[in-house]
PDB file as gemmi writes it, atoms N, CA and C in Angstrom:
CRYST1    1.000    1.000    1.000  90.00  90.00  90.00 P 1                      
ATOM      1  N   UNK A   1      89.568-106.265  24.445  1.00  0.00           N  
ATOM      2  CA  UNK A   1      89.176-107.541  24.985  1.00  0.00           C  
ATOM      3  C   UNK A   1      87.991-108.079  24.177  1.00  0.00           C  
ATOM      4  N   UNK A   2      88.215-109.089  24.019  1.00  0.00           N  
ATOM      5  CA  UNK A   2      87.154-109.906  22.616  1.00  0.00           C  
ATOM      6  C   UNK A   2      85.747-110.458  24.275  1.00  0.00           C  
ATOM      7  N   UNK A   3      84.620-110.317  23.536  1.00  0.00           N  
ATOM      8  CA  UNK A   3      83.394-110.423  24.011  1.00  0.00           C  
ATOM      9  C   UNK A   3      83.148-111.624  23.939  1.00  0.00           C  
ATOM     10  N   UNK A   4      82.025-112.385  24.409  1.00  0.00           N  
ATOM     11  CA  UNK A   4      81.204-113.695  24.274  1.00  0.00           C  
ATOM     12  C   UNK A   4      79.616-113.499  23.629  1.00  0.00           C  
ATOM     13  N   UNK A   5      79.520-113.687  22.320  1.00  0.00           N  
ATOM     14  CA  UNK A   5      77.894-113.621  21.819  1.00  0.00           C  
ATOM     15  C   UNK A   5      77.272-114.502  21.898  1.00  0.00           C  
ATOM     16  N   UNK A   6      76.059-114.945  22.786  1.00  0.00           N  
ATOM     17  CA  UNK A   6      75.212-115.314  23.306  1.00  0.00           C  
ATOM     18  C   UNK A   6      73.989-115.325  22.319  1.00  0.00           C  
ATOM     19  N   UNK A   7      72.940-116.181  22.030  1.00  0.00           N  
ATOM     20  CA  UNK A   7      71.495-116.157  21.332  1.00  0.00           C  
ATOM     21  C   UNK A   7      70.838-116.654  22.411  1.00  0.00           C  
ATOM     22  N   UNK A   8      69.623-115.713  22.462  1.00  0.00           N  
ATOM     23  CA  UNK A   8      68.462-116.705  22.661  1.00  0.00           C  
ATOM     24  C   UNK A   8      67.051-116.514  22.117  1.00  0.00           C  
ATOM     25  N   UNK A   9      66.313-117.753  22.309  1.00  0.00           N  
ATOM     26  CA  UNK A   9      65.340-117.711  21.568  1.00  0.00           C  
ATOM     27  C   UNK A   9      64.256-116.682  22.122  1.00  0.00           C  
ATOM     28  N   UNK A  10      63.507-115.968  21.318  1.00  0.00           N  
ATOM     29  CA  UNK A  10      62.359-115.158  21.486  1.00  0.00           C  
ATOM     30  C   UNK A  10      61.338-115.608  20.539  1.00  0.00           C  
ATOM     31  N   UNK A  11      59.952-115.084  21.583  1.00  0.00           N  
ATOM     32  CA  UNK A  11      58.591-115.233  20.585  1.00  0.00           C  
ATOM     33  C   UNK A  11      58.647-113.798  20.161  1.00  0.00           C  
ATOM     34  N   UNK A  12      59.045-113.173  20.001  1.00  0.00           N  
ATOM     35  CA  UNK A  12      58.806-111.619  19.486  1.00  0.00           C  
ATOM     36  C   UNK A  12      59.885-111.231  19.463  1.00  0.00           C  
ATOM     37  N   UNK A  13      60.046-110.135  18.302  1.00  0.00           N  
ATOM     38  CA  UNK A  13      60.702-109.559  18.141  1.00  0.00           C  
ATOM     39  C   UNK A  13      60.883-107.689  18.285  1.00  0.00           C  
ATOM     40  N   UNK A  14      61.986-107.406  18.868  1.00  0.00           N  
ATOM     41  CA  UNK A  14      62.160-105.700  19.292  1.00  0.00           C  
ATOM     42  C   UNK A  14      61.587-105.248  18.341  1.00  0.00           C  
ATOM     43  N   UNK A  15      60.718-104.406  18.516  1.00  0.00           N  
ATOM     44  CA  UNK A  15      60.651-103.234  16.897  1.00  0.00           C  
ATOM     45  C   UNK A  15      62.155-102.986  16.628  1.00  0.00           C  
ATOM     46  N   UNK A  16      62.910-102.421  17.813  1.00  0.00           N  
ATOM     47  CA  UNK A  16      63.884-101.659  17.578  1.00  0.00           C  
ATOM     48  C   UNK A  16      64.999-102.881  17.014  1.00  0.00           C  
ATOM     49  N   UNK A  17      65.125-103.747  17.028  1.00  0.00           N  
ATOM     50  CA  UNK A  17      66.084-104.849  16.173  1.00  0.00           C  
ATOM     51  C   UNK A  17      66.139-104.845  14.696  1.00  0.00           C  
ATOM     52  N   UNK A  18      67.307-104.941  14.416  1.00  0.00           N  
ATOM     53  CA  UNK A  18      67.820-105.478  12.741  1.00  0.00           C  
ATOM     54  C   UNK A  18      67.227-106.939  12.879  1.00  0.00           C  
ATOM     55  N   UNK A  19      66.841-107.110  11.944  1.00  0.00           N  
ATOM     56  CA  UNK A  19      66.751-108.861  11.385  1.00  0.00           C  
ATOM     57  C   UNK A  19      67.090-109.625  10.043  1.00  0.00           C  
ATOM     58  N   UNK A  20      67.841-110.252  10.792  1.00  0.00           N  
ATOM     59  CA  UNK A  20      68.882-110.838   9.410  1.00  0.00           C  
ATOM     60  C   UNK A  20      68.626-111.952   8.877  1.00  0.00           C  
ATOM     61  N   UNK A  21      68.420-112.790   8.480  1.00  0.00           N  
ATOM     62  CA  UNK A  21      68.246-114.187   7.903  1.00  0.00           C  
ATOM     63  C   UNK A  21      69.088-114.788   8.114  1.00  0.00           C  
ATOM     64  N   UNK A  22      69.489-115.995   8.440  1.00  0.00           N  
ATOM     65  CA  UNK A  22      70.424-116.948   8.162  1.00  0.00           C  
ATOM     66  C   UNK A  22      71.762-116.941   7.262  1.00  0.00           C  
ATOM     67  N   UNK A  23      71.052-116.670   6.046  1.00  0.00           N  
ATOM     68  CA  UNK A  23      71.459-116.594   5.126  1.00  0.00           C  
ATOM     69  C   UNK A  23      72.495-115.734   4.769  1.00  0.00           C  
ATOM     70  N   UNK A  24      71.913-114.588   5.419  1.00  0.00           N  
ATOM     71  CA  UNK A  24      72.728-113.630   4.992  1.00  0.00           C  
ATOM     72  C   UNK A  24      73.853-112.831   6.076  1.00  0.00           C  
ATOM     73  N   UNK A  25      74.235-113.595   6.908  1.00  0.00           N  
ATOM     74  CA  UNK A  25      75.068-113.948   8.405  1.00  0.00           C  
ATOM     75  C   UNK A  25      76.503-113.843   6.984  1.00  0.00           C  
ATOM     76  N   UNK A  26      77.538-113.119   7.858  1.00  0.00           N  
ATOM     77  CA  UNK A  26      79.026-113.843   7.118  1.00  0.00           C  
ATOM     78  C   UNK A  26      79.360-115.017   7.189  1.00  0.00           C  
ATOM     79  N   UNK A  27      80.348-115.877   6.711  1.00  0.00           N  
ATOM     80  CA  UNK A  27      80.633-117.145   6.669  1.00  0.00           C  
ATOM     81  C   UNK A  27      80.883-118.026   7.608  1.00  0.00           C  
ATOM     82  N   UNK A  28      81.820-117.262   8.550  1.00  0.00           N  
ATOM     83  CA  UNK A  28      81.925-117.333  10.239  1.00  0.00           C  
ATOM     84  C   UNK A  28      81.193-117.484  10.857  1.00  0.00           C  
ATOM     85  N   UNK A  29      79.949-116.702  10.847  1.00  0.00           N  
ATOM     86  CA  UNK A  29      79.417-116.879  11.887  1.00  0.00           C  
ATOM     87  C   UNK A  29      77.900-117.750  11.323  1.00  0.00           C  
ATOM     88  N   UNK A  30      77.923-117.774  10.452  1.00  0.00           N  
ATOM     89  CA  UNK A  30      77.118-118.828   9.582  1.00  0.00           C  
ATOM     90  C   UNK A  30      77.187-119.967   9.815  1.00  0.00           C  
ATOM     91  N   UNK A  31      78.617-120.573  10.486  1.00  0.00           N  
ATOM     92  CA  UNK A  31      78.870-121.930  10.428  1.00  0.00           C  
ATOM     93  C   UNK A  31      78.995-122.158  11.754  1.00  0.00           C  
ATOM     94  N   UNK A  32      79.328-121.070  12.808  1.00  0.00           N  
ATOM     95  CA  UNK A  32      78.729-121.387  14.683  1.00  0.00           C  
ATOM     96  C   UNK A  32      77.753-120.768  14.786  1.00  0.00           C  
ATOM     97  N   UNK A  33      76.360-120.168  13.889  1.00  0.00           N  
ATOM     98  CA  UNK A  33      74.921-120.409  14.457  1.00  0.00           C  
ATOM     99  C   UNK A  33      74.479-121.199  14.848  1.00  0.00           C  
ATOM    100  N   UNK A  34      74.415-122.337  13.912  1.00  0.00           N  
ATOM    101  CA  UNK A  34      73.745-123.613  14.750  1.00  0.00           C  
ATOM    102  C   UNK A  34      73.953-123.897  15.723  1.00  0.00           C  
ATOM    103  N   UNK A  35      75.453-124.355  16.181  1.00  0.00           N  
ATOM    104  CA  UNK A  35      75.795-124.521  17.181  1.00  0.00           C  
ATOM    105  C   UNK A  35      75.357-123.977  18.569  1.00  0.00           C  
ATOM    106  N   UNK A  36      75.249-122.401  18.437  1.00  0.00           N  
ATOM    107  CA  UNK A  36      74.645-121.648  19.594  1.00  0.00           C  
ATOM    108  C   UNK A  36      73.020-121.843  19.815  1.00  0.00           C  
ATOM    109  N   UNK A  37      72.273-122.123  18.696  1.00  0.00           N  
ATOM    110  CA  UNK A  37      71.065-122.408  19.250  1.00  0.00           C  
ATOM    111  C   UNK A  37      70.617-124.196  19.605  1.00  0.00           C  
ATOM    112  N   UNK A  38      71.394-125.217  19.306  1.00  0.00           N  
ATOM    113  CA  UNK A  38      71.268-126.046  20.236  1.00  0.00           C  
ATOM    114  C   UNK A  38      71.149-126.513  21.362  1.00  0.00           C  
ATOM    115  N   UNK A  39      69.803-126.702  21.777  1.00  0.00           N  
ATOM    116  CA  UNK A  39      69.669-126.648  23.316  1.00  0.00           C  
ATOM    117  C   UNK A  39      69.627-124.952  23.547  1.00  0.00           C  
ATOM    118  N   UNK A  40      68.720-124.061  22.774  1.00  0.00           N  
ATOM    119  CA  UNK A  40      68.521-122.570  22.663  1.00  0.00           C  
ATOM    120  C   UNK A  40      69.040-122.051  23.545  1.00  0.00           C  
ATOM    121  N   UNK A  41      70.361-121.769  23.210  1.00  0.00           N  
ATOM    122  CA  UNK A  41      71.938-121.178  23.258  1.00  0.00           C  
ATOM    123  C   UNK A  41      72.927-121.328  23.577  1.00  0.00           C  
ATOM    124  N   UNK A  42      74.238-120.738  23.430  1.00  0.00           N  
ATOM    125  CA  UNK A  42      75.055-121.383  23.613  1.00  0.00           C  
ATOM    126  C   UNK A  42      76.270-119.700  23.262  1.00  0.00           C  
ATOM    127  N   UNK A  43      77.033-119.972  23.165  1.00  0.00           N  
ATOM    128  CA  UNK A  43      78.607-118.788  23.339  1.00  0.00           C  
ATOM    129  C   UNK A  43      79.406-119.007  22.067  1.00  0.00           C  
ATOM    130  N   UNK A  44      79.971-117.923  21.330  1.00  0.00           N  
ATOM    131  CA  UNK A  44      81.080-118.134  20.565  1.00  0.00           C  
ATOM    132  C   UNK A  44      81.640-116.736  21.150  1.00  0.00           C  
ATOM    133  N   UNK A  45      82.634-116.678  20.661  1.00  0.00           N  
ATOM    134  CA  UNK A  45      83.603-115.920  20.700  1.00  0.00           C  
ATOM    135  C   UNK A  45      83.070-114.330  19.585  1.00  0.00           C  
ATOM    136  N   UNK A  46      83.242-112.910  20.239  1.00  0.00           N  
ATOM    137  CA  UNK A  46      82.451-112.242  18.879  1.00  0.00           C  
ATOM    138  C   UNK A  46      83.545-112.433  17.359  1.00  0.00           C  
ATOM    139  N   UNK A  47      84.706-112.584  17.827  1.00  0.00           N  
ATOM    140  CA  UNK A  47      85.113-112.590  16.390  1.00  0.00           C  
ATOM    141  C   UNK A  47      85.021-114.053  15.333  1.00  0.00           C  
ATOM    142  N   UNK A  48      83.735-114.576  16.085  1.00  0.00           N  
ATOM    143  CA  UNK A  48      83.005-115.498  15.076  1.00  0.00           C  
ATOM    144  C   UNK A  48      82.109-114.806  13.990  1.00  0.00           C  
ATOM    145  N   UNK A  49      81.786-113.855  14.530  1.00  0.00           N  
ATOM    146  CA  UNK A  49      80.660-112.989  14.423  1.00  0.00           C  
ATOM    147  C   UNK A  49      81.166-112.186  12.974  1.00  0.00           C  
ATOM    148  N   UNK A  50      82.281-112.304  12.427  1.00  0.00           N  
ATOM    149  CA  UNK A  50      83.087-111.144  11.753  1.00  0.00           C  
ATOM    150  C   UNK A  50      82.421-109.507  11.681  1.00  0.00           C  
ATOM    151  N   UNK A  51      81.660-109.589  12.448  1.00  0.00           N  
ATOM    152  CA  UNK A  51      80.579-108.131  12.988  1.00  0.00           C  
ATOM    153  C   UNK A  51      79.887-108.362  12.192  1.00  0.00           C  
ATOM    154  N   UNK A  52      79.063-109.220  11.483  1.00  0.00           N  
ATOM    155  CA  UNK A  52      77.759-109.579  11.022  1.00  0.00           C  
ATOM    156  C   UNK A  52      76.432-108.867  11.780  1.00  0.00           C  
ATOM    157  N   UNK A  53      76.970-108.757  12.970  1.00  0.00           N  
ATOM    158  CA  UNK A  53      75.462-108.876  13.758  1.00  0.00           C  
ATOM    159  C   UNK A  53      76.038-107.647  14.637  1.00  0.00           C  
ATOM    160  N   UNK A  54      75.354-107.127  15.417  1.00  0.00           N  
ATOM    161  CA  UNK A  54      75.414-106.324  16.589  1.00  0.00           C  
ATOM    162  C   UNK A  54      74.210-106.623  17.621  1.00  0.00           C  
ATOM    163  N   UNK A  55      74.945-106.220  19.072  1.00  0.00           N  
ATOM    164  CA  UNK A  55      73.938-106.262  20.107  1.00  0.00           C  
ATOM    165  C   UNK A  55      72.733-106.434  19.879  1.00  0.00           C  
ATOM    166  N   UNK A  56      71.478-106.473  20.136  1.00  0.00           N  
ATOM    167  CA  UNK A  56      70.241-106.441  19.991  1.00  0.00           C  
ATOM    168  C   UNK A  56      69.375-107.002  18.995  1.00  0.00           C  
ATOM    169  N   UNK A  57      70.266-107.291  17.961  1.00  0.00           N  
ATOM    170  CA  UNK A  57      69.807-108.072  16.425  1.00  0.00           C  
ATOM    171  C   UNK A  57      69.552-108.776  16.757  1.00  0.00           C  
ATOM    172  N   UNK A  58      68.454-109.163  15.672  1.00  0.00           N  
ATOM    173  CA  UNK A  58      67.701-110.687  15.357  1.00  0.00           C  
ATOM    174  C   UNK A  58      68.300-111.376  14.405  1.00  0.00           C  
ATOM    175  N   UNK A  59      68.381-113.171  14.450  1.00  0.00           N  
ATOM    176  CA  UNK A  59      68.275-113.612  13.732  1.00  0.00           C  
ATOM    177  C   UNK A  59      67.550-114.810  12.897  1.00  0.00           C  
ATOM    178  N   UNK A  60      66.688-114.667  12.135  1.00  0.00           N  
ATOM    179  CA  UNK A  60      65.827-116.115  12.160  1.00  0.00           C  
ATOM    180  C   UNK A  60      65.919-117.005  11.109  1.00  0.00           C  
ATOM    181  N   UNK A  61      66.040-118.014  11.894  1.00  0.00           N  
ATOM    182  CA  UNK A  61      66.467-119.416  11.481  1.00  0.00           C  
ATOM    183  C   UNK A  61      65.589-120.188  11.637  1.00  0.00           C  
ATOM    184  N   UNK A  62      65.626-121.041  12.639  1.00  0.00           N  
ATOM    185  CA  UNK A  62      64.318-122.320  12.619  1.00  0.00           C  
ATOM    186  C   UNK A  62      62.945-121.047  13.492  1.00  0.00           C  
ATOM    187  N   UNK A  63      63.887-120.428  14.146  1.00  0.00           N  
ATOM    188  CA  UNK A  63      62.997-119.653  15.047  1.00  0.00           C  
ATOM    189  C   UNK A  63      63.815-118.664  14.952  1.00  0.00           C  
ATOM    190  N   UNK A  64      63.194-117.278  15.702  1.00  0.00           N  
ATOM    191  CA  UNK A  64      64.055-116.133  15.910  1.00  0.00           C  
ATOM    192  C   UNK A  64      64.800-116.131  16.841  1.00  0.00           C  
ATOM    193  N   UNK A  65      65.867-115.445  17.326  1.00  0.00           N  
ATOM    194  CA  UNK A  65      67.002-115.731  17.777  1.00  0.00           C  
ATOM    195  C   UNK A  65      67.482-114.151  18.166  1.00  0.00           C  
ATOM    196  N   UNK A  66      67.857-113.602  19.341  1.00  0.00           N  
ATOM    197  CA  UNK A  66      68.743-112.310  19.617  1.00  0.00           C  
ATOM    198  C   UNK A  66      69.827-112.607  19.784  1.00  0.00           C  
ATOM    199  N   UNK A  67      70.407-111.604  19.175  1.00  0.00           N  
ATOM    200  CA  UNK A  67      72.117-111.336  20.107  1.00  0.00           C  
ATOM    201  C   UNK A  67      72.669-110.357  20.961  1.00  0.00           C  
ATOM    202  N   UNK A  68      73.081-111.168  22.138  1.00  0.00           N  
ATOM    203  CA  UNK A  68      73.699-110.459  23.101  1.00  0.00           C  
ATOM    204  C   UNK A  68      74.976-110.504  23.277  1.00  0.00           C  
ATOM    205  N   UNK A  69      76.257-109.725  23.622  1.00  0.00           N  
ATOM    206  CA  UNK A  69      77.179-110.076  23.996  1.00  0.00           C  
ATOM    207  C   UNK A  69      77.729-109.450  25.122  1.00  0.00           C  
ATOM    208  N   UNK A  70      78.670-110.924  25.892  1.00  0.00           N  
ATOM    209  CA  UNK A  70      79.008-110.232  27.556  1.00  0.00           C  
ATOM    210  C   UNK A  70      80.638-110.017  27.826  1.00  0.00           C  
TER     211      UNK A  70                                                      
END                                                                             
């Protein structure tokens, strides 16, 4: 069963988190980031994600950003 990945914005970041850049996100999910932090957050589907990211990761963009998925 495919998941829902969720961002939201944080002033801090986990020690225990990966942090990824923008940049360096796969292509997929590069192109529904934005989207999810408009109006700081929003849902894609994880196989937007092409597993770029996992649970608990950071990602920062305009601001930092976690991922959760439900």
């Amino acid at each position: 069963m495919e998941r829902d990945v969720h961002v939201r914005k944080v002033e801090t970041v986990p020690e225990e988190a990966s942090v990824f850049h923008y940049d360096e996100l796969d292509e997929g999910f590069k192109q529904a980031f934005p989207s999810l932090v408009e109006g700081n957050g929003g849902t894609v589907h994880e196989s937007a994600t092409d597993g770029s990211v996992s649970e608990g990761d950071c990602v920062k963009f305009t601001d930092y950003y976690c991922i959760t998925r439900s």
